[in-house]
ROVOBA-819851 format. One line per field, with one value per residue (C-alpha): residue in one letter; residue number from 1; x, y, z. Coordinates in pm, 1 decimal, always signed. Layout:
N
residu c(A, ...);
num c(NUM, ...);
c1 c(X, ...);
c2 c(Y, ...);
c3 c(Z, ...);
END
This chain:
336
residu c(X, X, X, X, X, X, X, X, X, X, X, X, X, X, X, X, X, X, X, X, X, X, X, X, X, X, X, X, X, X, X, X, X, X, X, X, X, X, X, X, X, X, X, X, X, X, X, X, X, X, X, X, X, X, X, X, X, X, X, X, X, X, X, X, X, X, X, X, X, X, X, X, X, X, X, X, X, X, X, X, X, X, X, X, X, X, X, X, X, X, X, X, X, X, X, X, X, X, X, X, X, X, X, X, X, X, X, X, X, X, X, X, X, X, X, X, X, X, X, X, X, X, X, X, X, X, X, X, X, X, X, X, X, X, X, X, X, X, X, X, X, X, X, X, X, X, X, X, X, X, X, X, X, X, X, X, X, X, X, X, X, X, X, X, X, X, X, X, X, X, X, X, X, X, X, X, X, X, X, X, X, X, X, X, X, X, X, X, X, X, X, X, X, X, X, X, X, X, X, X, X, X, X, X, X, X, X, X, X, X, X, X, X, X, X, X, X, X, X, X, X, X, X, X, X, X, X, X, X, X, X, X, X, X, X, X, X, X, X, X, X, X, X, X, X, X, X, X, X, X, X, X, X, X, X, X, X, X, X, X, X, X, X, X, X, X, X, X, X, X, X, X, X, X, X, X, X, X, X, X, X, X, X, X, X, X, X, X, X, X, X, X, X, X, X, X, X, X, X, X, X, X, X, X, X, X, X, X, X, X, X, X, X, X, X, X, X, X, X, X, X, X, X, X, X, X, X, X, X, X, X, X, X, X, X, X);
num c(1, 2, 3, 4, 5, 6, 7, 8, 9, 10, 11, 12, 13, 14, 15, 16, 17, 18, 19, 20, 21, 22, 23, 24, 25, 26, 27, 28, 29, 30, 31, 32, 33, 34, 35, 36, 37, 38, 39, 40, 41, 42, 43, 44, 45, 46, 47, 48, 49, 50, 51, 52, 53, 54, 55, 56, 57, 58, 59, 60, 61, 62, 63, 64, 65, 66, 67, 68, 69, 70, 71, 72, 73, 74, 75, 76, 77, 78, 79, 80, 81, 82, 83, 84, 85, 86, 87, 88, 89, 90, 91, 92, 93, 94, 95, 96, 97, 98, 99, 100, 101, 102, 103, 104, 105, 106, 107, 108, 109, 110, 111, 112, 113, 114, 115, 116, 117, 118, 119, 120, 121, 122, 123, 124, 125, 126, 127, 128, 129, 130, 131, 132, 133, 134, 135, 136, 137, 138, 139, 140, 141, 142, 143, 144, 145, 146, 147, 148, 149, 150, 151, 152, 153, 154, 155, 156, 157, 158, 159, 160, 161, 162, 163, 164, 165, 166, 167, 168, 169, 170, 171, 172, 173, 174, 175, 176, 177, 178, 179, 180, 181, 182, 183, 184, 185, 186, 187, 188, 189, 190, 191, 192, 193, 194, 195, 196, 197, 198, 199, 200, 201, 202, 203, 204, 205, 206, 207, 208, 209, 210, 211, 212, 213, 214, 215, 216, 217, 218, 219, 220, 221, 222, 223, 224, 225, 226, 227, 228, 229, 230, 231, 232, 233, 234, 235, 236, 237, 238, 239, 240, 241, 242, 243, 244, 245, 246, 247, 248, 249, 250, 251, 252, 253, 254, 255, 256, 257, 258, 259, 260, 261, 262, 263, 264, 265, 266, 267, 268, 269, 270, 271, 272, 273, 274, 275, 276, 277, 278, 279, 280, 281, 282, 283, 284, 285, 286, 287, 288, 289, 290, 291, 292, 293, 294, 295, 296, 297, 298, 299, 300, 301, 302, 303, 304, 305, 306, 307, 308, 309, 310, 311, 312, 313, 314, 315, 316, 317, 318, 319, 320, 321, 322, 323, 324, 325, 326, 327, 328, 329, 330, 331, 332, 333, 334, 335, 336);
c1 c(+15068.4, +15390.0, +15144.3, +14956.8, +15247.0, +15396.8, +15055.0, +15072.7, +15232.7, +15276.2, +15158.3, +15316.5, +15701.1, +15839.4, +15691.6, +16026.5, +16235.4, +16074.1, +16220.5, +16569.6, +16385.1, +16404.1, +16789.8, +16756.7, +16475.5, +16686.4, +17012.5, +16783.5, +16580.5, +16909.0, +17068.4, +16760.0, +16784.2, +17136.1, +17050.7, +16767.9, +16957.0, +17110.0, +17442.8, +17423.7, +17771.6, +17829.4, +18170.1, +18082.6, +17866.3, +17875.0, +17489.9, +17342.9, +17469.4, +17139.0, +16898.7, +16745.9, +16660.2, +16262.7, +16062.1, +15963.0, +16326.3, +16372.1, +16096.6, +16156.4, +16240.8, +15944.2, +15799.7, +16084.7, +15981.2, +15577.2, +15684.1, +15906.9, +15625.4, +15377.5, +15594.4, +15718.0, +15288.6, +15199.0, +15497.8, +15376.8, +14983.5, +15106.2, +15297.0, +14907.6, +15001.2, +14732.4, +14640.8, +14507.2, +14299.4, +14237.4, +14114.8, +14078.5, +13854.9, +13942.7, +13721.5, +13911.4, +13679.7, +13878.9, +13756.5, +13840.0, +14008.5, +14090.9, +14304.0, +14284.2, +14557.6, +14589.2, +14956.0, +14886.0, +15160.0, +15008.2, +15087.3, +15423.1, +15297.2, +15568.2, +15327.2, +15399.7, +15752.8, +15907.5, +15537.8, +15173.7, +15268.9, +15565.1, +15350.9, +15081.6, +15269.6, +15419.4, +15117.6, +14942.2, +15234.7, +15169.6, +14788.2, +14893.8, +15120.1, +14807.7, +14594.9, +14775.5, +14404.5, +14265.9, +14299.3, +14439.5, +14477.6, +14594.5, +14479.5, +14654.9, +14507.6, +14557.5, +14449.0, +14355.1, +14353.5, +14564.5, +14558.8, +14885.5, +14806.5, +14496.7, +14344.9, +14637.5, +14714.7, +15066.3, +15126.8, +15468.0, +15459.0, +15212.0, +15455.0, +15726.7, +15550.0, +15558.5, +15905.2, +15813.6, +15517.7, +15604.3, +15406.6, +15367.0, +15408.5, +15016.9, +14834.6, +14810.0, +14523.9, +14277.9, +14033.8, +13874.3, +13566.6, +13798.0, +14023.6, +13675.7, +13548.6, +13831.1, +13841.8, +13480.9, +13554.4, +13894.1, +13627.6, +13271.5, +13329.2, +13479.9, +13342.6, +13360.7, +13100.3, +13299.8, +13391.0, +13582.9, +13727.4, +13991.2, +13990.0, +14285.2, +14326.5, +14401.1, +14249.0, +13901.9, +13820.8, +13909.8, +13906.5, +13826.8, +13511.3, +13311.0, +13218.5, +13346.0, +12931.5, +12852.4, +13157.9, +12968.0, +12680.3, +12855.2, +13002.7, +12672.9, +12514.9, +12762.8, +12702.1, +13079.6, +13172.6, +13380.0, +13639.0, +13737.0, +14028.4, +14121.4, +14478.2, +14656.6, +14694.1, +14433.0, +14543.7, +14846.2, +15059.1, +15433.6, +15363.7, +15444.6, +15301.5, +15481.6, +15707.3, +15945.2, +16025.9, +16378.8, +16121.3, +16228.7, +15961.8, +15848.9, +15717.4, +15510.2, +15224.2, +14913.7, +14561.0, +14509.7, +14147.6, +14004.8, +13632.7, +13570.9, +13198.0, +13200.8, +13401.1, +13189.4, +12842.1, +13066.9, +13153.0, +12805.7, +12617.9, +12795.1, +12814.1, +13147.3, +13317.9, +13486.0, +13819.3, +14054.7, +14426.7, +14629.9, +14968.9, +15128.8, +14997.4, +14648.0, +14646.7, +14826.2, +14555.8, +14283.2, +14374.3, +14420.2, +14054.8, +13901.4, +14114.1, +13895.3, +13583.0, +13624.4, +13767.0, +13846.3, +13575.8, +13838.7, +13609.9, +13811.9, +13636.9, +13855.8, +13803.1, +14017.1, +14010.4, +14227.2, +14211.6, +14356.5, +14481.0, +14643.0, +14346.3, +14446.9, +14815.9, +14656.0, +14487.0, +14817.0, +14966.1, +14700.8, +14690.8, +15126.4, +15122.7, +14864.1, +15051.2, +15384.2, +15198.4, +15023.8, +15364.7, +15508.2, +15263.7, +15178.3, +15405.1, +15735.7, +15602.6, +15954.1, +15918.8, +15983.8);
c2 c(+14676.5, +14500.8, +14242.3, +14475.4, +14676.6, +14291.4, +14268.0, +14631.9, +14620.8, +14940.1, +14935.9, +15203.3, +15155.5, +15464.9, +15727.8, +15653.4, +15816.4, +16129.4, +16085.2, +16192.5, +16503.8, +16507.8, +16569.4, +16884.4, +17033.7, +16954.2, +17146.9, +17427.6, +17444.1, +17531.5, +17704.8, +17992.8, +17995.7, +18076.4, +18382.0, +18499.5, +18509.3, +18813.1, +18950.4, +19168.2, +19270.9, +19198.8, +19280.6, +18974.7, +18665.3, +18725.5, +18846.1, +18547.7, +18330.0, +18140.6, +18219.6, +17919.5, +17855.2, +17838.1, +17602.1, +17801.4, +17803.9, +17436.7, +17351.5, +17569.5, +17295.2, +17135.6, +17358.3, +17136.4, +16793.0, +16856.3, +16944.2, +16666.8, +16428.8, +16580.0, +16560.6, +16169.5, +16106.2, +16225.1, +16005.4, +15740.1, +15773.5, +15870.3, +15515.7, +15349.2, +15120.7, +14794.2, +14545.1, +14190.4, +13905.7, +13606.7, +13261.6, +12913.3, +12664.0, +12333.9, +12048.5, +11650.2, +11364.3, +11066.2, +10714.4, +10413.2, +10108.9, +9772.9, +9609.1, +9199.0, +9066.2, +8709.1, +8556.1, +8215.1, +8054.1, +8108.0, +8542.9, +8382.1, +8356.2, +8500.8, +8686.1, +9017.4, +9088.7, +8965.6, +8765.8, +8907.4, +8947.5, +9179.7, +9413.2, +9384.1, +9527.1, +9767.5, +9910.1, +9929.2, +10133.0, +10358.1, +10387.2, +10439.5, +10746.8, +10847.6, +10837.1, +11075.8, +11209.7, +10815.1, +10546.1, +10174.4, +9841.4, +9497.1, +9168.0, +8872.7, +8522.0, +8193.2, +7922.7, +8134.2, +8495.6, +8751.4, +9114.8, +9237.1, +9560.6, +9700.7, +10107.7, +10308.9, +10660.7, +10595.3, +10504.0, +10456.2, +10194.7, +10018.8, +10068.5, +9921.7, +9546.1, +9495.7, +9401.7, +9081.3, +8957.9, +8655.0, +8390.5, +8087.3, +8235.9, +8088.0, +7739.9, +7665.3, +7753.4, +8008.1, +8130.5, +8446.5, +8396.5, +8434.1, +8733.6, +8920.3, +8802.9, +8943.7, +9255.7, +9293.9, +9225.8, +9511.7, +9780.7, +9717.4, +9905.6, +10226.9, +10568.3, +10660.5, +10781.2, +10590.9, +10225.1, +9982.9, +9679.5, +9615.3, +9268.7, +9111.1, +8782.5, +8545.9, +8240.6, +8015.7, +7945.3, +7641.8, +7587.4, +7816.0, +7790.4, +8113.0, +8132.4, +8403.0, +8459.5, +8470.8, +8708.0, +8947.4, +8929.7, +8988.1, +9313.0, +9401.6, +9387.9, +9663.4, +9885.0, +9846.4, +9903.2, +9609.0, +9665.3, +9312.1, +9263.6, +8950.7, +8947.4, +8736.7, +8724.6, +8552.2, +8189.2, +8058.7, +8180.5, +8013.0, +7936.8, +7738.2, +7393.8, +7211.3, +7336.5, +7059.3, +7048.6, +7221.6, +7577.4, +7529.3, +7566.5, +7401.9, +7577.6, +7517.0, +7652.8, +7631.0, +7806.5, +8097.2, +8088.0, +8349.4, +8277.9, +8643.3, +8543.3, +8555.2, +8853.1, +9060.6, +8940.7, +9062.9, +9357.8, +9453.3, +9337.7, +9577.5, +9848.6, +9847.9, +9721.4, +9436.5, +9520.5, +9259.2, +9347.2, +9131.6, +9318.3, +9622.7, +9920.5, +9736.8, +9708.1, +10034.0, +10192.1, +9988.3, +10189.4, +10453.8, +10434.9, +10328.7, +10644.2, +10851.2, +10702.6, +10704.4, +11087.8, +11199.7, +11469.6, +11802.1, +12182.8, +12463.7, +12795.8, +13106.0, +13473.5, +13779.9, +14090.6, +14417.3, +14737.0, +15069.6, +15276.7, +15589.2, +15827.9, +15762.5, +15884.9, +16189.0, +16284.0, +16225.3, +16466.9, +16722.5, +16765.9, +16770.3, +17043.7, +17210.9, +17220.9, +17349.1, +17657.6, +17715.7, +17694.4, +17933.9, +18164.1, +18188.9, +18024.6, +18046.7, +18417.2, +18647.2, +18990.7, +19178.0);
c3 c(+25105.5, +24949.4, +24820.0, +24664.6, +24525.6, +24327.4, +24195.7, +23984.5, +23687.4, +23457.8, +23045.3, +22916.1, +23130.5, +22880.6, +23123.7, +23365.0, +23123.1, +23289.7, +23639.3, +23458.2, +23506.5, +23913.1, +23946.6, +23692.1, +23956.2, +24216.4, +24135.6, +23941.8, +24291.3, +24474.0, +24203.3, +24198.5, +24535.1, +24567.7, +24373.5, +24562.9, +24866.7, +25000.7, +25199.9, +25553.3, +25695.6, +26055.3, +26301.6, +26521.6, +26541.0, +26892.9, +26907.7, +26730.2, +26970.6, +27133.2, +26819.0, +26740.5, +26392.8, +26324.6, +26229.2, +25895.3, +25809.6, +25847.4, +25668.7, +25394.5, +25172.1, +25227.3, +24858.2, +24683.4, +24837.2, +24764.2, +24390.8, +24330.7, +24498.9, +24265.8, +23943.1, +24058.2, +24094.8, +23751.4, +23612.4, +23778.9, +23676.3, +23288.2, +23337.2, +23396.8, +23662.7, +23651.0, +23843.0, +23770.5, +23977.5, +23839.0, +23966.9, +23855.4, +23965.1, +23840.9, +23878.6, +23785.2, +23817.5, +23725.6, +23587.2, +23775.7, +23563.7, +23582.3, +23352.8, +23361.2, +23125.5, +23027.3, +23086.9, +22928.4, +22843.5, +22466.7, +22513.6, +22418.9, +22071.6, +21789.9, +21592.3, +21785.8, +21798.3, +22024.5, +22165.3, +22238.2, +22613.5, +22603.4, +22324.5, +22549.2, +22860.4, +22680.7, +22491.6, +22863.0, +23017.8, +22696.6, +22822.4, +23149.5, +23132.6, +22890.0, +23210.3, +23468.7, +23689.6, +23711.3, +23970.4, +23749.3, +23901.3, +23719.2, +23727.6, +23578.9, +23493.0, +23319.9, +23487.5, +23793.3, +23837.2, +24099.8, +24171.5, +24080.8, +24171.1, +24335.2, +24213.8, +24283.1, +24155.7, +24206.7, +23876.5, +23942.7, +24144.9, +23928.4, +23636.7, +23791.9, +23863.9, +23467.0, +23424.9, +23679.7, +23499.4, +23273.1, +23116.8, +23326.0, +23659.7, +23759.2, +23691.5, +23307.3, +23147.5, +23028.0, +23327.5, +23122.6, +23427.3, +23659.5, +23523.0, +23482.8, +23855.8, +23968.7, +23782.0, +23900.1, +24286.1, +24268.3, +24152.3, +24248.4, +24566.0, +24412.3, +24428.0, +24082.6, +23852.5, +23584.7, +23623.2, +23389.4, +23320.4, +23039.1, +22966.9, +22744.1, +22634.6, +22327.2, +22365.6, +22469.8, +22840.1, +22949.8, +23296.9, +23592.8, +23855.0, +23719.6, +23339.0, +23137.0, +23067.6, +23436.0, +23476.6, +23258.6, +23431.6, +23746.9, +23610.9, +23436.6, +23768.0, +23963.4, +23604.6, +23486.5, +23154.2, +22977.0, +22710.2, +22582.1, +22339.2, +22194.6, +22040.4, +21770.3, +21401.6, +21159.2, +21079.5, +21232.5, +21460.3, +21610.9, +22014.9, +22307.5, +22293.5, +22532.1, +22840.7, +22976.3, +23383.8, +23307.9, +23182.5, +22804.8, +22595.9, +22254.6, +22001.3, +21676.3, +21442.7, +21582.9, +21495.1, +21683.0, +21849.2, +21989.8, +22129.2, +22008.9, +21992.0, +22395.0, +22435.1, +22206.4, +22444.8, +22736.6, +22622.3, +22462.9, +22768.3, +23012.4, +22688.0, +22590.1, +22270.1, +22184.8, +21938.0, +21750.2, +21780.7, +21507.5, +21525.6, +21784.8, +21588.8, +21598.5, +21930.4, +22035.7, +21828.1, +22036.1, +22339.4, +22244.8, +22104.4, +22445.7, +22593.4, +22387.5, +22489.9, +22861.5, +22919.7, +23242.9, +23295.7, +23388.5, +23422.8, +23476.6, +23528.0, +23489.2, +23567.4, +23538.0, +23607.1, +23478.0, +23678.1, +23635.5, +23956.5, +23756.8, +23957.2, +24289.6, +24177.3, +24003.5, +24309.9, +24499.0, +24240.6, +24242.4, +24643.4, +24656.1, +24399.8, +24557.9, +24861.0, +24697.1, +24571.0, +24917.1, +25073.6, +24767.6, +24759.5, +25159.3, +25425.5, +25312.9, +25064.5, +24984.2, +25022.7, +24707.7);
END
């Protein structure tokens, strides 16, 4: 009952102005009835003594307390209390992704302020927080690949391992093969109707056991979907050519190559799209592109209901003050 009670709201609130009315009955009820009574002269009390009083004098009020029930009722059905039930059924059916970023020493390149890898991270944290309902994982590789972080919702967590990724922390190299094979082996198990792989790098593949072709066909074969990106500027670009036992690093203009013809037959082979990223915006752009393409699939079905519940007061009303006038007009009857 007090369940029910918080789900009834009243539409037309004014109506309460009306129980200001109550308090007037009250004292006009006892007023008239201090008029209507009468005075009988007795020498002593003494006789009364052991009269009980009846039960149709105690209840004599009871004509007040059925009108001011009825009168409170139709105050309360003028008022139109309503009720509302609603539900939601909400349906989330995330996509599963793996993103396999290349940390070559070359992602140190000085064409993206302040280098291609530190964009790159940052750009992905962007998609990420874009992403709350899916399951990401990372995979890093230069000359060899390693899952940084396997699918996790917890996309805190997989935040958090960014900061520690730097260029040079695995063999030299560019092992796109073996960033893909990778990528591929993280997901090919997963349960989702939606499966892919976000492949970053910005260079050729030169070294690594698995060929960035066979890769494909790998991930063609468990029907995942490959985004490939290939980042750098057109022309030249300021990068690491050299890095001396102590860690420093020399730099100087080199041509920036890209096999893009490669990562395009990837990414059309497993039907996704291969996209150029020369500056931030480029590539920030980029993602946000493929997070258009692969939506999370969310279905919400919604119902509600309004209901009115003014009759059962009016009945309540009509049955009180039908009661008052039986008791008026019969029980508790004055003589004239």
């Amino acid at each position: 009952m007090i369940s029910y009670l918080q789900d009834i709201q009243f539409a037309e609130k004014h109506w309460f102005w009306l129980f200001l009315l109550l308090p007037v009955m009250i004292v006009w009820y006892f007023i008239k009835l201090k008029k209507y009574e009468g005075e009988v002269h007795f020498s002593s009390f003494d006789n009364f003594k052991g009269i009980k009083t009846s039960l149709k004098a105690r209840l004599r009020h009871l004509v007040l307390v059925m009108r001011l029930m009825g009168v409170s009722l139709i105050i309360l059905a003028l008022a139109r209390p309503q009720s509302r039930s609603s539900w939601k059924d909400i349906k989330t059916e995330g996509i599963d992704i793996v993103i396999s970023m290349d940390i070559s020493l070359s992602m140190l390149a000085k064409d993206f302020k302040p280098n291609r890898l530190e964009v790159a991270k940052e750009v992905i944290i962007d998609f990420i927080d874009a992403r709350p309902n899916d399951k990401i994982g990372l995979v890093i590789f230069s000359g060899e690949a390693f899952t940084q972080c396997p699918l996790t919702v917890d996309h805190k967590i997989l935040k958090n391992m960014f900061p520690d990724i730097k260029a040079g922390m695995l063999d030299q190299g560019t092992a796109i093969g073996l960033g893909l094979a990778d990528a591929v082996a993280r997901i090919k198990d997963s349960k989702a109707k939606s499966k892919v792989i976000i492949l970053i790098s910005d260079g050729v593949s030169n070294v690594g056991e698995i060929a960035p072709m066979t890769a494909g066909e790998i991930a063609k074969t468990y029907g995942l979907r490959v985004y490939t990106i290939g980042v750098g500027t057109k022309g030249k670009a300021l990068q690491p050519v050299a890095m001396y036992p102590n860690g420093q690093l020399e730099y100087d203009y080199v041509d920036v190559e890209i096999d893009e013809e490669v990562m395009t037959k990837i990414a059309n082979m497993t039907g996704g799209k291969y996209f150029r990223a020369t500056n931030k915006e480029s590539l920030s752009s980029i993602y946000k592109e493929i997070d258009k393409l692969e939506k999370t699939i969310i279905s919400e079905k919604s119902f509600s209901n309004k209901a009115e519940h003014f009759l059962p007061l009016g009945i309540g009303a009509l049955i009180s003050l039908l009661l008052e006038f039986i008791l008026k007009r019969i029980v508790f009857k004055s003589a004239p």
